[in-house]
C-alpha positions in Angstrom: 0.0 0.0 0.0 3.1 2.3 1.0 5.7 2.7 -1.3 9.3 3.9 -0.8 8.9 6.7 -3.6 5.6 7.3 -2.0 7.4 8.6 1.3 10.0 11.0 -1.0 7.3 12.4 -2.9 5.9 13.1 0.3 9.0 15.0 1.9 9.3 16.7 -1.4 5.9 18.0 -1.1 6.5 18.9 2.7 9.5 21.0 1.4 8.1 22.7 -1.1 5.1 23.9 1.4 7.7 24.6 4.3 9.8 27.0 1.6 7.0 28.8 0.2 5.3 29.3 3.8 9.1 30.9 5.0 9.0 33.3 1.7 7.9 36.8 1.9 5.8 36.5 -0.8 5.4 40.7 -0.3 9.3 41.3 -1.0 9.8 44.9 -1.8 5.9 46.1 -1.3 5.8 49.1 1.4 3.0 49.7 2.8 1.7 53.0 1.9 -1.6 53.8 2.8 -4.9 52.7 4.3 -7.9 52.0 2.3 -11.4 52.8 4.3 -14.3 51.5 2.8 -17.7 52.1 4.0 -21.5 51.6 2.7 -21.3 55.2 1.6 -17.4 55.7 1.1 -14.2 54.9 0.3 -11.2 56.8 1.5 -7.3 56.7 1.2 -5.5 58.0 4.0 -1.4 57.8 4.0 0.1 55.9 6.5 3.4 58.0 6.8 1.6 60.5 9.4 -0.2 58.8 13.2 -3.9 59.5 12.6 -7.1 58.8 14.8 -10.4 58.4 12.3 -13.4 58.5 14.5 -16.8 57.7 12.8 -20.4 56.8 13.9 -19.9 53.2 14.7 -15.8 53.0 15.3 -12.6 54.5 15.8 -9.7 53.3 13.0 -6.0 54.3 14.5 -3.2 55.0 11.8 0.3 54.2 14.3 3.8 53.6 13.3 2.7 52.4 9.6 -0.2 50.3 10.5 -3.7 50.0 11.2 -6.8 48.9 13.7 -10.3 49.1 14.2 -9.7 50.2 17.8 -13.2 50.9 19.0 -16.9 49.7 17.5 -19.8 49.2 18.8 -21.0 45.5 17.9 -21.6 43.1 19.3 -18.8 40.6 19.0 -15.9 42.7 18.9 -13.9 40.6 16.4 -12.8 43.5 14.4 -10.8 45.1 17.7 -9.4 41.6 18.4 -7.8 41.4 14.9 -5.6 44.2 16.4 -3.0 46.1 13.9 -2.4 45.3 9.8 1.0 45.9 9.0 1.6 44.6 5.5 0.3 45.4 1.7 -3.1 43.3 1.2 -3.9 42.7 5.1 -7.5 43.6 6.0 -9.8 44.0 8.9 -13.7 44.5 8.8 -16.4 45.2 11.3 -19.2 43.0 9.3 -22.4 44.3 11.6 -21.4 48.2 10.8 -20.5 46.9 7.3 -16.6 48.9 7.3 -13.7 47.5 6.5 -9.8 48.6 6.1 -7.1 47.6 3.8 -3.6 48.6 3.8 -2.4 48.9 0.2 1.5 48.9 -0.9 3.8 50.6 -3.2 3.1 47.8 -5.7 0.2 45.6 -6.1 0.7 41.9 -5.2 -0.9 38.9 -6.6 -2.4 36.4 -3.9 -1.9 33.2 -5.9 -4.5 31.5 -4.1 -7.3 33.5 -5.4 -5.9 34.1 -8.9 
């Protein structure tokens, strides 16, 4: 049932996954700015300068180049949790008050996963 070549196909694919997980697959993207998308906007703010955005349902925080939902008023409070984005193509939404944040880089990355 278990072949030998079985076993080294199986440490190559082990490997290859361990590699690929170790790359920065981000190499040479800064992150740049913070996208803020709401039902009735969607804002760019830079993230060169520390910046509080207070709105209706939740407070977004702009520190050190990165990003949180640090106050909202739902229910579950999974979008404080997440805590701070800090590279290109991280996100973090507050579903109920239907915002969420993006920080985008100084080059646009390809997730190969969803392409």
């Amino acid at each position: 049932m278990f072949k030998p070549l079985d076993g080294v196909l199986l440490l190559m694919i082990l490997t290859v996954a361990l590699f690929w997980s170790q790359c920065d697959r981000e190499h040479g993207t800064k992150p740049v700015s913070l996208r803020i998308v709401t039902s009735n906007t969607d804002d760019t703010l830079s993230l060169s300068r520390d910046t509080v955005v207070v709105m209706e349902h939740l407070t977004v925080e702009i520190r050190n180049e990165t990003a949180a939902i640090t106050r909202s008023d739902c229910r579950t409070q999974q979008c404080v949790r997440t805590g701070f984005i800090t590279k290109p193509g991280q996100m973090s939404a507050c579903m109920p008050n239907g915002i969420w944040i993006e920080i985008l880089g100084s080059e646009k990355t390809t997730d190969v996963i969803s392409y």
